[in-house]
Z-matrix of the N, CA and C atoms (Angstrom, degrees):
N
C 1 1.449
C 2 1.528 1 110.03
N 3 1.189 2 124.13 1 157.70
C 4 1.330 3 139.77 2 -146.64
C 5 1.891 4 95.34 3 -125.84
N 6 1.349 5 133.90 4 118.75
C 7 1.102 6 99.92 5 151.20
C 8 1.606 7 124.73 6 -134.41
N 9 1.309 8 126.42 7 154.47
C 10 0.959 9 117.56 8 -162.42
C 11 1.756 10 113.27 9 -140.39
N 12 1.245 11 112.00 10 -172.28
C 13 1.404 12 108.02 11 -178.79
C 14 1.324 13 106.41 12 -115.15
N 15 1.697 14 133.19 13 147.91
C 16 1.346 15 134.60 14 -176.76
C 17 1.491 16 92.88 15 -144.80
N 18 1.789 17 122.22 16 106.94
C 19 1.240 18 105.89 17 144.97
C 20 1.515 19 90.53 18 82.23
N 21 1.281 20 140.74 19 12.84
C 22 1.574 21 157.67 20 157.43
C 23 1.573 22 106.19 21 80.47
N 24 1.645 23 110.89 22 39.82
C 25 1.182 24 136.39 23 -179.19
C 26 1.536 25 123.10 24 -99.74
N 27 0.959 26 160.00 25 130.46
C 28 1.348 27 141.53 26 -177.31
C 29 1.443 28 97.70 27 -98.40
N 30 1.539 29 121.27 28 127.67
C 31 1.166 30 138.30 29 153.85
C 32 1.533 31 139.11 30 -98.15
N 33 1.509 32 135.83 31 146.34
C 34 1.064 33 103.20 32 177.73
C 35 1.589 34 85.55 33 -140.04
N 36 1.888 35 109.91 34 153.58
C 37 1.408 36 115.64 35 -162.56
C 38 1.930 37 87.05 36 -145.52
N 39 1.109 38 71.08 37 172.06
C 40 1.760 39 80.57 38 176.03
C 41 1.743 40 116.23 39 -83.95
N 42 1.382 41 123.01 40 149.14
C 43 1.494 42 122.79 41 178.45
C 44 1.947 43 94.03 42 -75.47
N 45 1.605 44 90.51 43 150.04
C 46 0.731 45 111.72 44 -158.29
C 47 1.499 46 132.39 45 84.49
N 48 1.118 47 130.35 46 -32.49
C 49 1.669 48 128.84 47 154.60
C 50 1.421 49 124.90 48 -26.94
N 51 1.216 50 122.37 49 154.89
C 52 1.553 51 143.44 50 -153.76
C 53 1.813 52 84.39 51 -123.44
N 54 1.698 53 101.59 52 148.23
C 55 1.653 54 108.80 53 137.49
C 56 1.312 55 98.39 54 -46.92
N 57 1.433 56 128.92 55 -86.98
C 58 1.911 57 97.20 56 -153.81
C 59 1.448 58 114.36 57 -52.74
N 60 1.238 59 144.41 58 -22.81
C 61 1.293 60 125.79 59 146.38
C 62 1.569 61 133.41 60 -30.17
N 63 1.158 62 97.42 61 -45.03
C 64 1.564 63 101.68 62 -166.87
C 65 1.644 64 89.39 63 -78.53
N 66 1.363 65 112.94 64 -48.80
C 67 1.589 66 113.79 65 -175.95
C 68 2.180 67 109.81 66 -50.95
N 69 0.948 68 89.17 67 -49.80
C 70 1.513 69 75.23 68 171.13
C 71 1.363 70 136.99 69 -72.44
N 72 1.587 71 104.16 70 -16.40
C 73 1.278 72 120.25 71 171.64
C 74 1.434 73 101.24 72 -65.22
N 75 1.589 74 125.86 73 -54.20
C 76 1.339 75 107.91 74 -154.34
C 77 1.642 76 92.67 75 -95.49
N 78 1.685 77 112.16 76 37.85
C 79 1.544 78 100.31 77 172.38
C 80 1.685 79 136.38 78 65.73
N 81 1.237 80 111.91 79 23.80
C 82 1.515 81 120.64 80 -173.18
C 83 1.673 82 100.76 81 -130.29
N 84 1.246 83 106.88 82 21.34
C 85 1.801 84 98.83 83 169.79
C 86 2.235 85 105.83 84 -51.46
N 87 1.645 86 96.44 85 156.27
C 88 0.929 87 124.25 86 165.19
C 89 1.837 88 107.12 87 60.41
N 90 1.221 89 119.67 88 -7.96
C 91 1.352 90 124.55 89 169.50
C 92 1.556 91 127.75 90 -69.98
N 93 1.277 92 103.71 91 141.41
C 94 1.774 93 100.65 92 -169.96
C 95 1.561 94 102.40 93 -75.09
N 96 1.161 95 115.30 94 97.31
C 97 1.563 96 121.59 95 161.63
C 98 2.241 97 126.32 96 -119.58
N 99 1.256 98 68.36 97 -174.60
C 100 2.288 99 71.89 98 171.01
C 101 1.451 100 89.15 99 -121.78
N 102 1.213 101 108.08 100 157.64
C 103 1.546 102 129.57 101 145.82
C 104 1.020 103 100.55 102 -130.74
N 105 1.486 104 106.27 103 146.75
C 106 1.584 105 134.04 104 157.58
C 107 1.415 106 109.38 105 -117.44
N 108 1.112 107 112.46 106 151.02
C 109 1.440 108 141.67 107 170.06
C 110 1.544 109 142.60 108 -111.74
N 111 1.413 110 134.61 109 68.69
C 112 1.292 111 118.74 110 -156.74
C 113 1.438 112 95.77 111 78.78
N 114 1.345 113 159.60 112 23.32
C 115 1.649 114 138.67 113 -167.88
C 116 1.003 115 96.72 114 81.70
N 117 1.126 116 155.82 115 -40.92
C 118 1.532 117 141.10 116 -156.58
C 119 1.267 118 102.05 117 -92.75
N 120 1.830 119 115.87 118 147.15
C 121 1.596 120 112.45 119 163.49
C 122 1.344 121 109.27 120 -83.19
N 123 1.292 122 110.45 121 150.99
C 124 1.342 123 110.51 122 157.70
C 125 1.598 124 122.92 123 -96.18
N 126 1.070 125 117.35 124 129.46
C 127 1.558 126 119.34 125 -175.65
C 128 1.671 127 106.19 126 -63.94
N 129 1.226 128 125.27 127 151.25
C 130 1.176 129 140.55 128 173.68
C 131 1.506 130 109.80 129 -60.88
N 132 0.828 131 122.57 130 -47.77
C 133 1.790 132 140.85 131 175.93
C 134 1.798 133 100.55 132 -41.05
N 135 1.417 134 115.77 133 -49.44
C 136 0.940 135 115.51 134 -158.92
C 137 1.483 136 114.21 135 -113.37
N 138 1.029 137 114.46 136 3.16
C 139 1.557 138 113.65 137 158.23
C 140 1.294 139 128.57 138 -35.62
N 141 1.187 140 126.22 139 -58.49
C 142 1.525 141 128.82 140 179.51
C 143 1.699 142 98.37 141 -72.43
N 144 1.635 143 141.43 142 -7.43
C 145 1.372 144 116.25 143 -179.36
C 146 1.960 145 90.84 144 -107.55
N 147 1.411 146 145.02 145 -32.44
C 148 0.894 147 133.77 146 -168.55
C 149 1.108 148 102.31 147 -80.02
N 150 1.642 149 110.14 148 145.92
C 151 1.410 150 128.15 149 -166.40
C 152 1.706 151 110.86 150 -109.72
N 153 1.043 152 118.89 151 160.65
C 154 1.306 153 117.48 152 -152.91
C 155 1.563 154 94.84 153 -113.21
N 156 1.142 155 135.55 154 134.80
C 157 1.282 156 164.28 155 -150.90
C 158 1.284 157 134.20 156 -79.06
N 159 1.363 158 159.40 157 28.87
C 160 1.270 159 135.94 158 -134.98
C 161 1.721 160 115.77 159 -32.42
N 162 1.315 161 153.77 160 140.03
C 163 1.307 162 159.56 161 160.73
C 164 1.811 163 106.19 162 85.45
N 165 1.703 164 114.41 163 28.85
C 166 1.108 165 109.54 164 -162.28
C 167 1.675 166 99.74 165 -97.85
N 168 1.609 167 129.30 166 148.23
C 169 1.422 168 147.94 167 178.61
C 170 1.296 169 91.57 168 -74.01
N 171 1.595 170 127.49 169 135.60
C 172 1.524 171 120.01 170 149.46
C 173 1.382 172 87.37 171 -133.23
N 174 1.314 173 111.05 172 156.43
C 175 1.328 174 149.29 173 151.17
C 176 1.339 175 126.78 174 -120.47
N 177 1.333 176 110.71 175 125.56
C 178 2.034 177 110.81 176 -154.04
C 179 2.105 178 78.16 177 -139.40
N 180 1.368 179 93.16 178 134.63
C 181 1.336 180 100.54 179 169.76
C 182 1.795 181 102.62 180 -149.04
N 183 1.230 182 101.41 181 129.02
C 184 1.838 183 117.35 182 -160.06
C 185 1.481 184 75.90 183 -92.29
N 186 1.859 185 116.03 184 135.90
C 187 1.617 186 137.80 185 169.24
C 188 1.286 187 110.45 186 -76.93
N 189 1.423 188 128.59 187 123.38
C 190 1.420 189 111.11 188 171.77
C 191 1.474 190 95.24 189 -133.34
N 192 1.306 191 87.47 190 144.55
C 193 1.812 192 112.26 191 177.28
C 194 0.961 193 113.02 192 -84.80
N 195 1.458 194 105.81 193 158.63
C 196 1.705 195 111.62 194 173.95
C 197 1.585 196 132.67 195 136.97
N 198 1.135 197 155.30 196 -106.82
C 199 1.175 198 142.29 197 171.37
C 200 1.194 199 124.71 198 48.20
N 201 1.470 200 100.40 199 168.57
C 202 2.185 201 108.17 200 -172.87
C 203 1.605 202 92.42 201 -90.33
């Protein structure tokens, strides 16, 4: 098991898992958001090839539209 932090959460996922793994795990598939990683963003493109970390920082923030 893998564990990591999401959002200053402790998670734990299986080795071998992807960001989009972790993203579906915590239930936000197909939504316009950022992830970061360690400080770094991760591009959308590459979610399903970057692999998810044992002791790795994420920060996931879902985009919402709208305003006057």
């Amino acid at each position: 098991m893998l564990t990591v932090t999401v959002n200053g959460e402790k998670r734990q996922l299986v080795e071998g898992s992807t960001v989009a793994d972790l993203l579906a795990d915590i239930g936000i598939r197909g939504r316009r958001l950022a992830v970061e990683r360690n400080r770094e963003t991760v591009s959308r493109d590459s979610y399903r090839s970057t692999p998810v970390r044992d002791g790795d920082v994420y920060e996931v923030v879902v985009l919402i539209g709208g305003g006057s």
